[in-house]
C-alpha positions as CSV (number, residue, x, y, z in Angstrom):
1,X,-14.2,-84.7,-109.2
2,X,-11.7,-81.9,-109.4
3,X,-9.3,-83.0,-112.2
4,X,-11.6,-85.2,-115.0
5,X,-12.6,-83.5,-118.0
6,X,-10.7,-79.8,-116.2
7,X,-9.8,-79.4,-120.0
8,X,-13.0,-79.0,-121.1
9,X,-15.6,-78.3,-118.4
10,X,-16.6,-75.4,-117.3
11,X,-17.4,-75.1,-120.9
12,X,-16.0,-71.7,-122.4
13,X,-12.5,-70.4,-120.8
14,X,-12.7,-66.5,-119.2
15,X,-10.3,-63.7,-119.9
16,X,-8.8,-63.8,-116.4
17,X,-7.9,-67.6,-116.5
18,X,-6.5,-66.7,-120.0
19,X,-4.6,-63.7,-118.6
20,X,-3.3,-65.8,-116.2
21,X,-2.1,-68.8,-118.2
22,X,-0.5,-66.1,-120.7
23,X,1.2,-63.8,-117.7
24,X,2.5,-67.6,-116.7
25,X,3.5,-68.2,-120.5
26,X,5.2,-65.2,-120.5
27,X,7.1,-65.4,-117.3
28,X,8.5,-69.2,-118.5
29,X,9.6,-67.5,-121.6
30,X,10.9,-64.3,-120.4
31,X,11.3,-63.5,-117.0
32,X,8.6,-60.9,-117.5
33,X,5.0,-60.7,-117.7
34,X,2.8,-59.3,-120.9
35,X,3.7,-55.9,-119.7
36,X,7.3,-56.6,-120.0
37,X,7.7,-56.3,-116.1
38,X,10.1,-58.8,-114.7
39,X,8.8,-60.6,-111.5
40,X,6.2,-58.5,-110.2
41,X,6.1,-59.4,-106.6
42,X,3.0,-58.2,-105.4
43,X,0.7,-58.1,-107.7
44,X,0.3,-58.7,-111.6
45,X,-1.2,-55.9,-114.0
46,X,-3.7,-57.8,-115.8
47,X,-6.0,-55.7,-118.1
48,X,-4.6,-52.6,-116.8
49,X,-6.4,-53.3,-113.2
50,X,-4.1,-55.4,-110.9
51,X,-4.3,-59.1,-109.6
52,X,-2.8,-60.6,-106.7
53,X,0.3,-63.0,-108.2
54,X,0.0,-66.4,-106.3
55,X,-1.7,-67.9,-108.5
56,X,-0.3,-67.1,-111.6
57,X,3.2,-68.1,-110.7
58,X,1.8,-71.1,-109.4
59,X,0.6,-72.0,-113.0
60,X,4.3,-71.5,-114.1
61,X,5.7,-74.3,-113.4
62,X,1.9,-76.2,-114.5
63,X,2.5,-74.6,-118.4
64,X,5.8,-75.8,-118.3
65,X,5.0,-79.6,-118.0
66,X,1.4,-79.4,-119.9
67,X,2.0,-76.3,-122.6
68,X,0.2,-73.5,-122.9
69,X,-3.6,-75.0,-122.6
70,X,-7.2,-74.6,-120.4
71,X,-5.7,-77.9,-118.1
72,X,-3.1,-76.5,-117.3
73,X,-4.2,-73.5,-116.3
74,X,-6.7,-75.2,-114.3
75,X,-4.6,-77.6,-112.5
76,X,-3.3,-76.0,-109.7
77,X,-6.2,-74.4,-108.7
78,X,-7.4,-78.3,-108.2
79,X,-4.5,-79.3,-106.8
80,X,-5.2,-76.5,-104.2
81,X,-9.0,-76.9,-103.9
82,X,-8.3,-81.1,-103.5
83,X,-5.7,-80.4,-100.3
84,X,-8.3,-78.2,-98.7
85,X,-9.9,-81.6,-98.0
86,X,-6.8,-82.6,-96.0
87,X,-6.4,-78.8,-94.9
88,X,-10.0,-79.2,-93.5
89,X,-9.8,-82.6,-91.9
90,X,-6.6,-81.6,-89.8
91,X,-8.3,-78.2,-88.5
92,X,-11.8,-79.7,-87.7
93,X,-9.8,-82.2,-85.7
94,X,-8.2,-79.4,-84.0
95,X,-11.4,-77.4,-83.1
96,X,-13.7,-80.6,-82.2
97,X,-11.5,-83.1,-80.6
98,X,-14.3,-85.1,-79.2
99,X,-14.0,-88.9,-79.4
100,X,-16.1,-90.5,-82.3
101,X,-19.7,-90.9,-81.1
102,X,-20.9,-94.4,-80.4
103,X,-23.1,-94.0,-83.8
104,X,-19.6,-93.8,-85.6
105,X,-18.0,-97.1,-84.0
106,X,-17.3,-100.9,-86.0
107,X,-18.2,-99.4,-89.5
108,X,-16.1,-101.3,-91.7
109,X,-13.8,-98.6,-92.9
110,X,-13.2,-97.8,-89.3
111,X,-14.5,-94.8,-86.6
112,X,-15.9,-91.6,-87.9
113,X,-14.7,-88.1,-86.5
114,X,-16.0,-84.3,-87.3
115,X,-12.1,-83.8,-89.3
116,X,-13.7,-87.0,-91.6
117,X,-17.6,-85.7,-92.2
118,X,-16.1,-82.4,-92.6
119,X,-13.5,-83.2,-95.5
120,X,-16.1,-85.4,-96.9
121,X,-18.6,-82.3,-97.1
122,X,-15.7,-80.4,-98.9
123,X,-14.9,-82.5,-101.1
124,X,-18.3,-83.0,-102.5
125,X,-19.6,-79.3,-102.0
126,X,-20.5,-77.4,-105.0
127,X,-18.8,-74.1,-103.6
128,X,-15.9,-75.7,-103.7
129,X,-15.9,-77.9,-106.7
130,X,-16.9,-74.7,-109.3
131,X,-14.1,-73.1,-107.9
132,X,-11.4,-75.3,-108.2
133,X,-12.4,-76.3,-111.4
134,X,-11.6,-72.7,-112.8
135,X,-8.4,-70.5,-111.9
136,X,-10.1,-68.9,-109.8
137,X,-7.9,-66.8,-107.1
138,X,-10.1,-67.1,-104.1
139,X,-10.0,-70.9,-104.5
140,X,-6.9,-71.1,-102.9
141,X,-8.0,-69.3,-99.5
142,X,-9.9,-72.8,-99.2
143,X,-6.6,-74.5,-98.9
144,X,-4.3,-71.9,-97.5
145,X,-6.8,-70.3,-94.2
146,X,-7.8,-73.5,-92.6
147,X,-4.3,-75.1,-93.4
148,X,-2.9,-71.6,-91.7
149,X,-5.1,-71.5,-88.8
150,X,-4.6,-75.2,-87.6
151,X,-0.9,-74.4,-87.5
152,X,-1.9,-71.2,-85.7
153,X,-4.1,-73.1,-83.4
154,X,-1.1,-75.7,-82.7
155,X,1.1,-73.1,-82.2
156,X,-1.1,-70.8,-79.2
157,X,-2.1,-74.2,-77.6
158,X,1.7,-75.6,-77.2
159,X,3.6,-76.0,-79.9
160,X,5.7,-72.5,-80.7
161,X,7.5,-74.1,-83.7
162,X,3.9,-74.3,-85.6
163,X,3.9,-70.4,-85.2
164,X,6.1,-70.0,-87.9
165,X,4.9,-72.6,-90.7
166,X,1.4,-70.4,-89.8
167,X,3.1,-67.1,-90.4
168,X,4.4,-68.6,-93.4
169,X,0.7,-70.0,-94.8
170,X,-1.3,-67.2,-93.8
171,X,1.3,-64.8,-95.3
172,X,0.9,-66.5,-98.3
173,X,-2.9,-66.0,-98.4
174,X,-2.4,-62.3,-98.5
175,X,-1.2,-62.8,-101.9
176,X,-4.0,-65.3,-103.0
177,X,-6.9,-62.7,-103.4
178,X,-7.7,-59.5,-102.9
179,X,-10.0,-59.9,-100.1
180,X,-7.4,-62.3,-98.0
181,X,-5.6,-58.8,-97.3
182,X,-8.5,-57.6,-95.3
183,X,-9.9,-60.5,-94.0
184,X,-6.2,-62.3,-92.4
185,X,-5.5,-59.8,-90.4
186,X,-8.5,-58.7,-89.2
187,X,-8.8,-62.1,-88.0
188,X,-5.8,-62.5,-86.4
189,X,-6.3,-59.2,-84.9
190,X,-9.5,-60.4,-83.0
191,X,-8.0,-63.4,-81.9
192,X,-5.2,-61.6,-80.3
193,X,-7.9,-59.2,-78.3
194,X,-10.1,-61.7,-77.5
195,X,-7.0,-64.6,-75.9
196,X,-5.0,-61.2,-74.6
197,X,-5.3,-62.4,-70.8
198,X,-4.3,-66.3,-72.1
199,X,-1.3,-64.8,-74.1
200,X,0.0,-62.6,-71.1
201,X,0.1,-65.1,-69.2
202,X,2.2,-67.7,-71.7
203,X,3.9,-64.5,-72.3
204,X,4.3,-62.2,-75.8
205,X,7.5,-63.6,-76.9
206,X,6.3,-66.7,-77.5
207,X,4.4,-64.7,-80.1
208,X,7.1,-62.2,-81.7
209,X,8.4,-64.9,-84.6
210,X,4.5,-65.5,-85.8
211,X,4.3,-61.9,-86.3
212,X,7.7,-60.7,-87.5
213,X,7.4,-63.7,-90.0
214,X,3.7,-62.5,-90.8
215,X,4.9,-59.1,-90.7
216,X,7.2,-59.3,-93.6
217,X,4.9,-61.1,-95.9
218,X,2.4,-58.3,-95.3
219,X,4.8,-55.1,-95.8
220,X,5.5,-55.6,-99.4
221,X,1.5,-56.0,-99.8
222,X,0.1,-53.4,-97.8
223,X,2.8,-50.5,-99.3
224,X,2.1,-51.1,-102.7
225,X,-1.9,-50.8,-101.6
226,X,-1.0,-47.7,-100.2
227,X,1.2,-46.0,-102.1
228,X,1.5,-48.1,-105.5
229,X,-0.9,-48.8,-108.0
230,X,-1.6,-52.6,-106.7
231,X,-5.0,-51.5,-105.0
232,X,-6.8,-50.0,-108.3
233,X,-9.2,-52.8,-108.5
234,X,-10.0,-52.3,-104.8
235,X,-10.7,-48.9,-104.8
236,X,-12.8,-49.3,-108.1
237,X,-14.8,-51.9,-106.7
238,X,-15.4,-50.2,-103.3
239,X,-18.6,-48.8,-102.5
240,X,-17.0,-45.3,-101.4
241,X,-16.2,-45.1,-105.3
242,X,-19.7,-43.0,-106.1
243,X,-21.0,-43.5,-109.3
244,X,-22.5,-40.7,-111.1
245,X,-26.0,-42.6,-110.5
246,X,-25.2,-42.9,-106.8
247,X,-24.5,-39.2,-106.3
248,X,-27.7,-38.2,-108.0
249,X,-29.8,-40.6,-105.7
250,X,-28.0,-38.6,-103.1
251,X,-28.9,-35.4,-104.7
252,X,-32.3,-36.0,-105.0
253,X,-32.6,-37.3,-101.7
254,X,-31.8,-34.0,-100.2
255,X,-33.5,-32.0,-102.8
256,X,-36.8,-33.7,-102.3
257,X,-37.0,-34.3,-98.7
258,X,-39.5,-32.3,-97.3
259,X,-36.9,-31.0,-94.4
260,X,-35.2,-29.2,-97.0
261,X,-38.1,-26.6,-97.1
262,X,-36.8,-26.1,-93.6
263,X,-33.8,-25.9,-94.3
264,X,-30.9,-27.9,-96.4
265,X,-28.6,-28.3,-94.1
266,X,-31.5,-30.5,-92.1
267,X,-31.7,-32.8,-95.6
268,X,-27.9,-33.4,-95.4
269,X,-28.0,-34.9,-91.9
270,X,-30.3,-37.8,-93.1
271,X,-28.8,-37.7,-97.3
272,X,-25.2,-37.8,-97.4
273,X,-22.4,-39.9,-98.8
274,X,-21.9,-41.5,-95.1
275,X,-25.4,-42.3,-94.6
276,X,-25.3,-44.3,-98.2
277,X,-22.4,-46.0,-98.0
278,X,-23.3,-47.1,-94.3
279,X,-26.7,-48.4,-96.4
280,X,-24.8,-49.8,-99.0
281,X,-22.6,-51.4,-96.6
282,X,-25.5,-53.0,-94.6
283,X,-27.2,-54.1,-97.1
284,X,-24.1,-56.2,-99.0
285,X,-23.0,-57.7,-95.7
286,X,-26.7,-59.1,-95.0
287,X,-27.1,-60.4,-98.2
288,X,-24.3,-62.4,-97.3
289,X,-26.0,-63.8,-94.4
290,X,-29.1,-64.9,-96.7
291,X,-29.6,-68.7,-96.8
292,X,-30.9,-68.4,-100.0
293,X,-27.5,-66.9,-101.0
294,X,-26.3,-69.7,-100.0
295,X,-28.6,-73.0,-100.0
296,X,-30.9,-72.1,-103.2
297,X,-29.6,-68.8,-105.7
298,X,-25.8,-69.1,-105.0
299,X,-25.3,-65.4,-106.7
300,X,-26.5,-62.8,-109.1
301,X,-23.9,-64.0,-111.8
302,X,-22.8,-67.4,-113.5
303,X,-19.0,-66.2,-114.6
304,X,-17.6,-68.6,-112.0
305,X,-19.8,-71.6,-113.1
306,X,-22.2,-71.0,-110.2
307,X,-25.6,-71.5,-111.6
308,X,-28.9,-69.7,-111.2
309,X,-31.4,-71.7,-108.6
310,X,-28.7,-73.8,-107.1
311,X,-27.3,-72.5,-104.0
312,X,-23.8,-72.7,-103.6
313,X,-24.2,-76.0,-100.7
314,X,-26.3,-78.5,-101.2
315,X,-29.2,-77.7,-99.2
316,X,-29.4,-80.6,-96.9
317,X,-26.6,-79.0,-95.1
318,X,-28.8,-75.5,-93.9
319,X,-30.5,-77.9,-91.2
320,X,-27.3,-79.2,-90.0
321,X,-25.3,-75.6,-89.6
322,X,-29.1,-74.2,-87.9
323,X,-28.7,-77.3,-85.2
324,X,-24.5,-77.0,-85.1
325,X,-25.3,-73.4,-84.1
326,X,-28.0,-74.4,-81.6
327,X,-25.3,-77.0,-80.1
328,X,-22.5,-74.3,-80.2
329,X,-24.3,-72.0,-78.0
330,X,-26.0,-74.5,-75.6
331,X,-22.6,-75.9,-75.0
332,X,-20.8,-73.1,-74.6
333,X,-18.0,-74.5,-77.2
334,X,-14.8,-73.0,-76.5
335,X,-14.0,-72.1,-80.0
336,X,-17.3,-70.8,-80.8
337,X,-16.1,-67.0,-80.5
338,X,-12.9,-68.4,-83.4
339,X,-16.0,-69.6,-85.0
340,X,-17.8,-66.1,-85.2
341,X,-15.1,-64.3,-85.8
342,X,-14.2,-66.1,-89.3
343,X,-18.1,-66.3,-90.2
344,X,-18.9,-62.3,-89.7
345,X,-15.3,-60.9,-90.4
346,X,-14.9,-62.5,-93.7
347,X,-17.9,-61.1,-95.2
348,X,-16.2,-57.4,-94.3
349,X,-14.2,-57.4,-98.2
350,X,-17.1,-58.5,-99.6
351,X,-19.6,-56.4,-98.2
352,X,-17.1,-53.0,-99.2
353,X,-17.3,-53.6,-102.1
354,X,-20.5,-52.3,-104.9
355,X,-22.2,-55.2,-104.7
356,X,-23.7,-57.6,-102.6
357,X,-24.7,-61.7,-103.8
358,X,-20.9,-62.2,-105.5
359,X,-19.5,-65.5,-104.5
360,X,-15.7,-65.1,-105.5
361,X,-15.9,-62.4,-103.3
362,X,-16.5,-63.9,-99.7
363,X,-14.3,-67.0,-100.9
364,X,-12.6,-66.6,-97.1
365,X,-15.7,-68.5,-96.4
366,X,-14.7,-71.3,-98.3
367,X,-15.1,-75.1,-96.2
368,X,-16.7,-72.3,-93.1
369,X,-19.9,-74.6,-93.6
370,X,-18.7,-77.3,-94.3
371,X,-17.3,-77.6,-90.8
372,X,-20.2,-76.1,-88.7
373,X,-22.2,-78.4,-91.2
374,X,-19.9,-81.6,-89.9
375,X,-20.4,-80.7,-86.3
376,X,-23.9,-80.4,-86.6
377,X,-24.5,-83.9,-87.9
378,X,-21.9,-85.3,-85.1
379,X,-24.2,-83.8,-82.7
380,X,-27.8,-84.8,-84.5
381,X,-26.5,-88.5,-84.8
382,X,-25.8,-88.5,-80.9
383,X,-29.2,-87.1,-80.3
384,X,-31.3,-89.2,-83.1
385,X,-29.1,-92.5,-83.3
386,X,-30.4,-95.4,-84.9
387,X,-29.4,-97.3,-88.3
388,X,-32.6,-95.8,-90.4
389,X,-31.3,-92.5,-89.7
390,X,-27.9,-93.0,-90.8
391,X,-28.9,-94.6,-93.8
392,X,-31.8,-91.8,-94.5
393,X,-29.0,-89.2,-94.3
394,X,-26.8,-91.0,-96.6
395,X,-29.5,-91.5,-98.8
396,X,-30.3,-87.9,-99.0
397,X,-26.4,-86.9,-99.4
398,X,-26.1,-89.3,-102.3
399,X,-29.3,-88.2,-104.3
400,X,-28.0,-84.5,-103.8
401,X,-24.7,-85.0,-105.2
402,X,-25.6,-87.1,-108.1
403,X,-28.3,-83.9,-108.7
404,X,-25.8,-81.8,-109.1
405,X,-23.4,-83.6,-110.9
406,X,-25.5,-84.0,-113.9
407,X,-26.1,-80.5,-113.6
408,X,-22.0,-79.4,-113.7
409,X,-21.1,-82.0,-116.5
410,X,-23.8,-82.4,-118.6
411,X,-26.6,-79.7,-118.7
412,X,-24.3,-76.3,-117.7
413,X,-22.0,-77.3,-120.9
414,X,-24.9,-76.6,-123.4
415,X,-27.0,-74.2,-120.8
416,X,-24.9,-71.8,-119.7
417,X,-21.1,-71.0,-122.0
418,X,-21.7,-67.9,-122.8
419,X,-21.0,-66.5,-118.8
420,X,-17.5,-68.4,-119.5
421,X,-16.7,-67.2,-122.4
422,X,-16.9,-70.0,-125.0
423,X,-16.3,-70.6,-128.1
424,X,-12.5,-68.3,-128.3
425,X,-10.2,-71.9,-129.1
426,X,-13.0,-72.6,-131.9
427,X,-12.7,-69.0,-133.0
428,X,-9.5,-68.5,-133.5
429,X,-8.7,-71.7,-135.1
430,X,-11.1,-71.0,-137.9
431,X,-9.2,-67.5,-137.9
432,X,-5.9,-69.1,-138.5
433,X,-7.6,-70.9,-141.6
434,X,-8.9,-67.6,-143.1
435,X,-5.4,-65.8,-142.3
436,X,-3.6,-66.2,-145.6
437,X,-6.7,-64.2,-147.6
438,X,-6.9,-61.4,-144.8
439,X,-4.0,-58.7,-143.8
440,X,-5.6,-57.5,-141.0
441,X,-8.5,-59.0,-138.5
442,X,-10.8,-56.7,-136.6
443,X,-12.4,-57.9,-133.2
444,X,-15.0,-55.8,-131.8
445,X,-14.0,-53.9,-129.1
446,X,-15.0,-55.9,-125.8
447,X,-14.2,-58.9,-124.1
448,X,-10.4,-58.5,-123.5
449,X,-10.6,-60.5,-126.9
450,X,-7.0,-59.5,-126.9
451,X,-5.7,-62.0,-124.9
452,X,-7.3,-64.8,-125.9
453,X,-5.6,-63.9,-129.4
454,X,-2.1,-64.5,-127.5
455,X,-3.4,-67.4,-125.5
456,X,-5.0,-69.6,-128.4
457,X,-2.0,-68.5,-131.0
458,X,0.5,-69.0,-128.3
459,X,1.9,-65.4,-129.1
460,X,5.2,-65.0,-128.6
461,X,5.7,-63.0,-125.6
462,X,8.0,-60.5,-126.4
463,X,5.6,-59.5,-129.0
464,X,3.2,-58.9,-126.6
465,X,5.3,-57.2,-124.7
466,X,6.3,-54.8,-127.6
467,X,2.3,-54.2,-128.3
468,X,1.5,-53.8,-124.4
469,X,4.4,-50.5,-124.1
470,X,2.3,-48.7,-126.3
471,X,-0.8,-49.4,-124.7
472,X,0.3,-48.5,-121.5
473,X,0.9,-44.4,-121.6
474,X,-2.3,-44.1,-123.5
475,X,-3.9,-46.1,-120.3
476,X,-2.5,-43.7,-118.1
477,X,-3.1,-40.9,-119.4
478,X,-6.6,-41.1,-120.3
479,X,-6.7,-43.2,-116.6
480,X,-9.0,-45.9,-117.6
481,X,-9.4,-49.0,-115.8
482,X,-9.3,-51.6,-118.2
483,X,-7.3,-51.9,-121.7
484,X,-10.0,-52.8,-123.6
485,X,-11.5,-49.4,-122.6
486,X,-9.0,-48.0,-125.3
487,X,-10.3,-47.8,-128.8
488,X,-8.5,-49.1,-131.1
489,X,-5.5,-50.8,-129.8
490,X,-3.8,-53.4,-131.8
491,X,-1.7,-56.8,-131.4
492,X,0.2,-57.7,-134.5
493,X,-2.5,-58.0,-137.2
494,X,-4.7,-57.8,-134.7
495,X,-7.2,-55.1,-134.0
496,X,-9.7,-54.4,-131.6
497,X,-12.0,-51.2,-131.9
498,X,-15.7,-50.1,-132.2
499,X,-16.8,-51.8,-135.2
500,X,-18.5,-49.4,-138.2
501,X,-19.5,-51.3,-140.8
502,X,-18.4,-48.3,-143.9
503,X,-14.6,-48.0,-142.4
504,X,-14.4,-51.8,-141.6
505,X,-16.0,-54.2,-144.1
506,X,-13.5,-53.2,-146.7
507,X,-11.4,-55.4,-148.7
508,X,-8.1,-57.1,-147.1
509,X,-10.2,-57.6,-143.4
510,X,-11.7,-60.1,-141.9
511,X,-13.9,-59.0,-138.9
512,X,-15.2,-60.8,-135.8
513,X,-18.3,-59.4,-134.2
514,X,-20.1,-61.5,-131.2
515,X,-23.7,-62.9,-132.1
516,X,-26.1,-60.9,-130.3
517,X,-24.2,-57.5,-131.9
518,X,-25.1,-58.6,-135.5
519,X,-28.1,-57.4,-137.2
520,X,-30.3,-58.8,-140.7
521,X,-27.9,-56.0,-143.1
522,X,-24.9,-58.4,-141.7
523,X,-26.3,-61.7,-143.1
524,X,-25.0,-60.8,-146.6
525,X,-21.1,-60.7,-145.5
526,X,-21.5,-63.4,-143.3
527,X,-18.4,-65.5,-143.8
528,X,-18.1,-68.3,-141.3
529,X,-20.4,-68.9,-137.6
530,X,-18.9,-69.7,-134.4
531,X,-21.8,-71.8,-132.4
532,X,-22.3,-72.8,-128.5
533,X,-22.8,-76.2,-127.6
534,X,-27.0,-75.7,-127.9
535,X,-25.9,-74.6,-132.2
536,X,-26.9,-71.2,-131.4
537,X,-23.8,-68.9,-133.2
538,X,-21.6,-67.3,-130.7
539,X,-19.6,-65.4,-133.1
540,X,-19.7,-63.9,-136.6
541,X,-16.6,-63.8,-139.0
542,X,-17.5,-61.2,-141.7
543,X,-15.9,-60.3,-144.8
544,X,-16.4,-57.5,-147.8
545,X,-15.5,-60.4,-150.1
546,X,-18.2,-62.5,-149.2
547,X,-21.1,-60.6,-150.2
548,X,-19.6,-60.7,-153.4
549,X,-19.9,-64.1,-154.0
């Protein structure tokens, strides 16, 4: 499910898995990345913002065997999302080590434990399918937490040796995504508090390698966030980063509140920046709590494959994790406080940040249901046994997957490619065809159409790198986020700027404008269509030339 057809669906290809395949590219051929920066260690520049690097030096070693190409930037993100099953069997194991129920006992293929329902539940869930079937970053926290945590859960209960292959795991999620260096040690930090008393009394130093080891993975990390530029995509995101909107809401809260006529400093008490971004903050982190977040919208955008009225579980699994819950506190389960701490500390990154209902962003939650979902059938099976029910559940299970599997590989190709970005490989192979009766092609600015340029033409990289050191002090100095904020820049022949129709549609260029952006006084210059699976044009290629013929 993870690896057929990773080529080719997701339909489309987005500029970050095409940055990342091209940083990779460029590091096999170089040593350096784009920007002509040799082995960045903590993070990766990207489109001027910054990236966490695991990810993309993982896909190193992928472009080397395959070539530069959409599988094999894909591939290890389902290699990683494809060991979370195992990663997930081995720590439900560890947290439920009841014996299989009696339900469970002389199937053919042997007894069935929570570690089995709940890699099963993974492997099929449609959270973690979309994910690992795009390079996605926050993928790999699906792999590298519960892998990380069993070792870590081995290593407190006996163990010590464990301590140190979970420093090692969980120091490598830091570098995974951006919310992994939040959410890690906040977790860790909880655990410590809440098992002090069982930890004095096995004594600290059984502790000290776990978090020296831990300790220097996280230094590099969390001194560039500090006092390097490897946060800028944080702090953009963040919700204390006021937009001009957000500080006139502000303004016109105080101005208009009827305790300013008292007096304004009353009006600031109730209208300030705190007050907002406590709202703000609130309001993020219980949207994250929302089953229809989870079980029936699954997000506010379809970048990341996730689709609009399909939740991001299948939604036979909300009864299951409402009952696992109900069991969990009747029993008093020992690890139900590990439980809640992962469930309400990974939504902290994503609920900092501008705004709520984004699914990439609370990826630490990644195989969290799954689990609790595995449990809770354990338990309903015990209460409700019988062979009808079994088979009823099954039933339901099968019919849901199937559902949505049509959905992913057949209808989201033609429905939905233009969140992902399609139609670039189509694009610039019809560019290549054009390029011997055109000096110079002009993309409309937008789209970081820049790097897909590199990645389809398999740029050489020290080009690149040439073009990139003269986009970079004009970054800086006008201190914008994102390159393709800078108008023009140019890559070779290449040039991307605000498209005017008198400066460019001149002889000797051939320009590339996206669908929607064209209007009827285009048609006459219209030289070749770019169209989306559904035969609705994508992109325009236009050219002085053609209008008069």
């Amino acid at each position: 499910l993870r690896i057929v057809f990773l080529g080719s669906i997701p339909g489309g290809f987005t500029p970050d898995e095409a940055n990342q395949g091209y940083a990779a590219y460029s590091l096999l051929k170089t040593g350096k990345d784009e920007w002509g920066l040799r082995l960045p260690l903590t993070s990766f520049r990207a489109f001027a913002d910054y990236r966490a690097p695991l990810q993309t030096y993982l896909i190193v070693p992928s472009v080397a065997l395959f070539g530069l190409s959409e599988f094999a930037v894909r591939l290890p993100s389902a290699i990683f999302g494809t060991l979370a099953i195992i990663a997930v069997y081995l720590l439900a194991k560890e947290l439920f080590s009841k014996t299989p129920r009696e339900w469970s006992k002389g199937l053919p293929w042997g007894e069935i434990n929570i570690g089995h329902l709940a890699a099963l539940f993974v492997a099929i869930s449609p959270w973690s399918l979309q994910f690992s079937r795009t390079a996605l970053e926050a993928n790999f926290a699906s792999f590298l937490f519960p892998l990380g945590l069993f070792f870590f859960l081995k290593g407190v209960r006996g163990n010590s040796r464990l301590l140190l292959l979970a420093a090692v795991v969980l120091g490598l999620d830091l570098y995974s995504y951006l919310a992994a260096k939040l959410f890690v040690p906040l977790f860790i930090l909880a655990y410590l508090i809440a098992s002090r008393r069982q930890i004095i009394k096995d004594g600290l130093r059984r502790l000290l390698p776990f978090l020296i080891v831990f300790s220097l993975f996280a230094a590099p990390l969390y001194f560039t966030a500090l006092f390097g530029p490897g946060n800028i995509r944080g702090k953009d995101l963040a919700i204390t980063n006021f937009s001009l909107g957000n500080l006139t809401t502000i303004s016109n809260e105080q101005y208009f509140s009827p305790l300013n006529t008292i007096s304004p400093q009353l009006s600031r008490i109730f209208s300030n920046k705190i007050i907002f971004t406590l709202q703000q903050f609130i309001g993020n982190y219980v949207s994250y709590l929302s089953p229809t977040f989870w079980f029936t919208e699954g997000g506010r955008e379809i970048t990341y494959a996730v689709f609009p009225g399909y939740g991001l579980q299948h939604l036979w699994l909300l009864p299951l994790i409402i009952f696992a819950f109900y069991r969990l506190f009747v029993t008093k389960e020992k690890n139900l406080p590990l439980l809640l701490f992962w469930l309400f500390l990974a939504i902290i990154p994503a609920a900092i940040t501008k705004e709520g209902y984004r699914p990439n962003r609370v990826g630490s939650l990644l195989t969290f249901w799954e689990i609790i979902a595995a449990y809770g059938l354990v338990e309903f099976l015990a209460k409700v046994p019988g062979r009808a029910v079994r088979w009823g559940t099954a039933t339901v299970m099968f019919i849901s997957l199937i559902a949505y599997l049509n959905l992913y590989f057949f209808i989201a190709p033609a429905k939905y490619p233009s969140a992902l970005s399609f139609g670039y490989r189509d694009l610039l192979a019809k560019i290549r065809t054009y390029s011997d009766r055109y000096s110079t092609v002009i993309f409309d600015r937008g789209s970081q159409a820049q790097i897909f340029v590199a990645f389809y033409n398999r740029l050489d990289p020290r080009q690149y790198q040439s073009s990139s050191a003269a986009w970079w002090p004009q970054i800086t100095e006008r201190k914008l986020l994102f390159l393709d904020m800078l108008d023009p820049y140019s890559l070779g022949k290449y040039t991307f700027r605000t498209f005017e129709v008198s400066r460019d549609l001149v002889p000797g260029n051939l320009v590339v404008i996206r669908a929607e952006k064209a209007n009827p006084s285009l048609t006459p210059y219209i030289l070749d269509t770019i169209e989306y699976p559904d035969r609705t044009p994508a992109f325009y290629l236009l050219a002085y030339d053609q209008k008069q013929n």
